[in-house]
C-alpha positions in Angstrom: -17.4 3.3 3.6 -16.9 2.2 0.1 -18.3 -1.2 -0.3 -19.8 -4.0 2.0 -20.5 -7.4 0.7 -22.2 -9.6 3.0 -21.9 -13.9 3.0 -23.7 -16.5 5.3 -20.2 -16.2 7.9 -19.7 -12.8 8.0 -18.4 -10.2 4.9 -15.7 -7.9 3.8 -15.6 -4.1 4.3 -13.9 -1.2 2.3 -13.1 2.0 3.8 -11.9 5.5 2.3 -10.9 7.8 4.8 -8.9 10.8 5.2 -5.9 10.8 7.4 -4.4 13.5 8.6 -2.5 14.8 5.4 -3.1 11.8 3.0 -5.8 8.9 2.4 -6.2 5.8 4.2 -7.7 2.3 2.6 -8.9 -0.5 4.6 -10.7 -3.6 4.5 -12.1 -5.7 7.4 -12.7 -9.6 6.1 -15.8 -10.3 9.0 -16.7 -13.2 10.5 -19.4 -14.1 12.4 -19.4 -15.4 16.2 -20.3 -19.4 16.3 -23.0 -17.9 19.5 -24.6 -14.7 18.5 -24.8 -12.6 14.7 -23.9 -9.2 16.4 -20.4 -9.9 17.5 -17.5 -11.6 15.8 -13.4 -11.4 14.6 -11.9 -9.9 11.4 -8.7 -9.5 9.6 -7.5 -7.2 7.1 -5.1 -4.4 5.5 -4.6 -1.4 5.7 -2.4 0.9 3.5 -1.9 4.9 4.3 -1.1 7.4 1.3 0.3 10.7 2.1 0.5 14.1 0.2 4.6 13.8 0.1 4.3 10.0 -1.2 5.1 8.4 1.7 3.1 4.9 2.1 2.7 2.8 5.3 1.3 -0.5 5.6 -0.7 -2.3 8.2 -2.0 -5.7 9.0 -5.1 -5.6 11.0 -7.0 -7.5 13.4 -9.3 -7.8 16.4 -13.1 -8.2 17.3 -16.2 -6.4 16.7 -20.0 -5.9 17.8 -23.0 -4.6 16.4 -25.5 -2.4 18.2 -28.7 -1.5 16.0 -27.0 -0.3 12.7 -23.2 0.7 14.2 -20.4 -1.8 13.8 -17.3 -1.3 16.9 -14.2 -2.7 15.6 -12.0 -3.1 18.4 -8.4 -4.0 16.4 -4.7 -4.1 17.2 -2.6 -3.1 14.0 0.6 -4.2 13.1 2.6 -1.4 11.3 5.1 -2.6 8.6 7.9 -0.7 10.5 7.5 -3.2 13.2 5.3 -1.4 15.9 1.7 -2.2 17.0 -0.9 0.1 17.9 -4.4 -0.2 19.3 -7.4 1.2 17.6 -11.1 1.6 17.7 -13.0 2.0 14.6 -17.0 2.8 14.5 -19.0 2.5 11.1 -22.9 3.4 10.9 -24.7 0.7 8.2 -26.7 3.2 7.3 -25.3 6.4 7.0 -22.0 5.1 5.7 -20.1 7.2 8.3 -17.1 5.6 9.5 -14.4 7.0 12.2 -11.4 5.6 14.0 -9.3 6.5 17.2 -5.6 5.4 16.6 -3.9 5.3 19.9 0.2 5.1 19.6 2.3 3.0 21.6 
């Protein structure tokens, strides 16, 4: 995790991560369920850099829930190429530790 900024609604999130052979940036834009504080829906991007140069792009969305200090971000991401994938991203508040499962269509 790079950065979380929390508002009265929700937040944003920024994530670093390696992926496979290149870099991955992401933000979730969180909002906060109308009923409970633990559970709620984002948006965001996502952009993936390679070693060879190659970028893809992402649009990102879905629904989350919060169990003691881990976030589960359950999301459906729409590639720039025109496919969409399924994904399930986990990030620990307070180790920082973030980790996703990308499942391909």
């Amino acid at each position: 995790m790079r950065n979380l900024e929390l508002t009265n609604n929700g937040g944003m999130i920024t994530v670093k991560a390696l992926a496979g052979k290149g870099s991955v940036f992401l933000t979730y834009n969180i909002s906060t369920s109308l009923n409970s504080k633990n559970q709620g829906s984002f948006t965001g991007q996502g952009i993936v850099v390679e070693e060879n140069g190659k970028i893809e792009l992402s649009t990102r969305g879905g629904v989350w829930t919060q169990e003691e200090t881990t976030l589960t971000l359950h999301l459906l991401d729409d590639l720039a190429d025109g496919s969409q994938h399924p994904s399930k991203s986990t990030l620990d508040l307070s180790s920082g530790r973030f980790a996703m499962i990308f499942y391909r269509m």
